[in-house]
C-alpha positions as CSV (number, residue, x, y, z in Angstrom):
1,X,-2.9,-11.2,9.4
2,X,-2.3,-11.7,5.9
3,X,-2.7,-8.7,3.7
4,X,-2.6,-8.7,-0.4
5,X,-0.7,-5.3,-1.7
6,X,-0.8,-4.7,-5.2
7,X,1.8,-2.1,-6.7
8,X,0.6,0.2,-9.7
9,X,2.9,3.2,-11.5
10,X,6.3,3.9,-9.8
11,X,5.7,1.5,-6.9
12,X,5.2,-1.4,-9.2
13,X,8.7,0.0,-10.5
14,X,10.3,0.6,-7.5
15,X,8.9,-3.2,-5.8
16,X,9.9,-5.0,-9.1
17,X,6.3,-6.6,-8.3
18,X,2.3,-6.3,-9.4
19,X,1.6,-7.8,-6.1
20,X,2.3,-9.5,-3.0
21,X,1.1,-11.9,-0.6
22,X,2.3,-10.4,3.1
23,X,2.0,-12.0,6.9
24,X,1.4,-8.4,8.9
25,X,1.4,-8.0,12.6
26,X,0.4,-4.2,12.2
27,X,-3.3,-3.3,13.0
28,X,-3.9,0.2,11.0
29,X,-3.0,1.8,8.0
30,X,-0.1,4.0,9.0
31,X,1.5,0.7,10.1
32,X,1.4,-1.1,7.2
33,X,2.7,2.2,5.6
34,X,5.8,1.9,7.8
35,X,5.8,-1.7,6.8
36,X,6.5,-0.6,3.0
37,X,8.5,2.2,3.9
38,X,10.9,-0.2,5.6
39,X,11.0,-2.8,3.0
40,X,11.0,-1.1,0.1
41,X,13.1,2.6,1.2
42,X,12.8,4.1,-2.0
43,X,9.1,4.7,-1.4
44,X,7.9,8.1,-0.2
45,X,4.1,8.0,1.2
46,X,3.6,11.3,0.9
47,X,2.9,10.5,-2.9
48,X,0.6,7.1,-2.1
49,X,-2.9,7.0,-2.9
50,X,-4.6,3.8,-1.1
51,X,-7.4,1.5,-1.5
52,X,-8.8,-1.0,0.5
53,X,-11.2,-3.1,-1.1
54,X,-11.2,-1.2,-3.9
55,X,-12.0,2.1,-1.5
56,X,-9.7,4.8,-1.5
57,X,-8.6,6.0,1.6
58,X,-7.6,9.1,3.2
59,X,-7.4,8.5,7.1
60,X,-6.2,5.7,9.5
61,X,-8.5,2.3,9.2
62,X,-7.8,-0.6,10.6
63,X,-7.1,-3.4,8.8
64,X,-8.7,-6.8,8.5
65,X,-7.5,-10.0,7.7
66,X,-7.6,-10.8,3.4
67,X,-8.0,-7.1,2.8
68,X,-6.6,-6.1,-0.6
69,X,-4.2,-2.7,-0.5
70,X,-3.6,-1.2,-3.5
71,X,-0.8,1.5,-4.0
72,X,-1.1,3.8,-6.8
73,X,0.5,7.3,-7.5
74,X,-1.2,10.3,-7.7
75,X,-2.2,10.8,-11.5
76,X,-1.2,14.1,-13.2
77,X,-2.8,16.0,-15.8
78,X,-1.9,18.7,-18.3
């Protein structure tokens, strides 16, 4: 399926990209996590915060074909 991922804060950094155009075999979440992981080893997804659709997610959904992921880092206050 084809998925578009946008990149916001230190992922846009760490990618070198805004977003991205991908052909995924993965079905869920958590795989397209790995997906990231594997391309990109510098990212840690214990610090992602995820949308799909412009949802944010907490759990496992499955994905659907055109769906729009964003990645985004926690914000922090003070």
């Amino acid at each position: 399926m084809r998925l578009k991922i946008l990149y916001f804060g230190i992922f846009r950094d760490i990618t070198g990209k805004y977003s991205e155009i991908i052909d995924f075999e993965g079905k869920y979440l958590v795989d397209l996590k790995e997906y990231i992981k594997k391309k990109y080893p510098e990212i840690a997804d214990d610090n992602m915060i995820i949308s799909i659709n412009f949802r944010y997610v907490e759990n496992n959904p499955e994905l659907n074909e055109n769906d729009e992921i964003a990645i985004m880092s926690p914000v922090n206050g003070g």
